[in-house]
N, C-alpha and C positions, 0 to 999 in steps of 0.2 A: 183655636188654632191647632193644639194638639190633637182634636179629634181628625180631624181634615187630614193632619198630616197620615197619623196612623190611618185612615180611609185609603190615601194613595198611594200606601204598600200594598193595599188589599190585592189588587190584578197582578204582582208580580208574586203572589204565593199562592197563585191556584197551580193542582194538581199535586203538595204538598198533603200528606195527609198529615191528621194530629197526633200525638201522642196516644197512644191506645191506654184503656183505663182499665182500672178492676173491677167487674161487675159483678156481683153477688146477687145469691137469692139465699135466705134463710129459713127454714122451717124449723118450726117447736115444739115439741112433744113434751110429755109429764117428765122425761127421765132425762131430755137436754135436747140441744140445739143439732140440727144438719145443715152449714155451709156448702155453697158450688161457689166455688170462684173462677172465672173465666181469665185466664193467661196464659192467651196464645203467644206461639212464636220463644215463651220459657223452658228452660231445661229442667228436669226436677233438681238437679244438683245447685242451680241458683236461685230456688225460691225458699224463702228463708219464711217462719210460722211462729210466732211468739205469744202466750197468753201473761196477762197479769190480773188477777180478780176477773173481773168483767169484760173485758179489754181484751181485744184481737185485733194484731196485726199481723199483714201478710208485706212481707216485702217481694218483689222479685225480679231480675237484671235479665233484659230483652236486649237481644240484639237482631238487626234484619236488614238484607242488604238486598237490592232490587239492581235491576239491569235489562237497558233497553237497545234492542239492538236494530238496525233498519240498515236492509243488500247487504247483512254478514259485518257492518261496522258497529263497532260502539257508540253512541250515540250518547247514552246515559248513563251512569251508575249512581244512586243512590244508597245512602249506608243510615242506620238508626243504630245508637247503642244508647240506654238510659236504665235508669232504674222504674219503677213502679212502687208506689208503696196503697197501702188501704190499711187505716184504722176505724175502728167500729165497738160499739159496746152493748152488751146484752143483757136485759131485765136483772139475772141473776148469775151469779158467780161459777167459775168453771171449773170442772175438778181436770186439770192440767196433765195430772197424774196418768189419768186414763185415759184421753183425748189421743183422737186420733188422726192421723191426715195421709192421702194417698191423692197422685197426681198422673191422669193417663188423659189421652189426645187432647192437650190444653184445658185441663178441668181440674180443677184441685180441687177435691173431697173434703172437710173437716167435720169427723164425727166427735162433737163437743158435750159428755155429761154435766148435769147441775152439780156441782159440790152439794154431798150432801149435809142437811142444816144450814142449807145458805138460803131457807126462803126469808124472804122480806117477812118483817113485822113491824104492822102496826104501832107505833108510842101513842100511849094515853096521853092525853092535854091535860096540863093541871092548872 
């Protein structure tokens, strides 16, 4: 019964788009990781970057406001304002210190090195 009902909102939320997401691509070299993260529509003053060990989040506060107009009247206005958040974790540990991040036509850069002495080792089984 609940599926049906959720089914028969479905036609009155088209033209509604979703929530827009953060999408990454990561690359890894010997010496650390190169983030893109895609957040369109963000300021750089509200995208916030946090590392802990391994662990990266990106948070960042989107707003967007649309307007349809048809023969010079308003017709529409639409308005989005929400947050975005993306966490993620990486093989090995981040040196924080140095890391870097730069944000130009909706693309956040993080240039992330390895802590160095943080490679993983092996434990002997006894």
């Amino acid at each position: 019964e609940e599926a049906m009902r959720d089914f028969s909102l479905m036609p009155s939320l088209r033209g509604f788009e979703a929530e827009p997401s953060i999408r990454l691509d990561v690359q890894e070299s010997d010496q650390g990781y190169q983030v893109k993260a895609d957040i369109p529509g963000a300021k750089k003053e509200d995208i916030q970057v946090s590392i802990e060990g391994n662990q990266v989040i990106i948070r960042a506060q989107t707003a967007e406001e649309k307007e349809e107009k048809q023969e010079g009247k308003l017709v529409r206005r639409e308005r989005y304002v929400g947050e975005q958040y993306r966490s993620f974790s990486l093989p090995q540990e981040i040196d924080d210190q140095a890391a870097e991040a730069r944000y130009e036509n909706g693309v956040l850069s993080l240039m992330l090195p390895k802590r160095a002495g943080g490679a993983s080792k092996a434990l002997a089984i006894k």
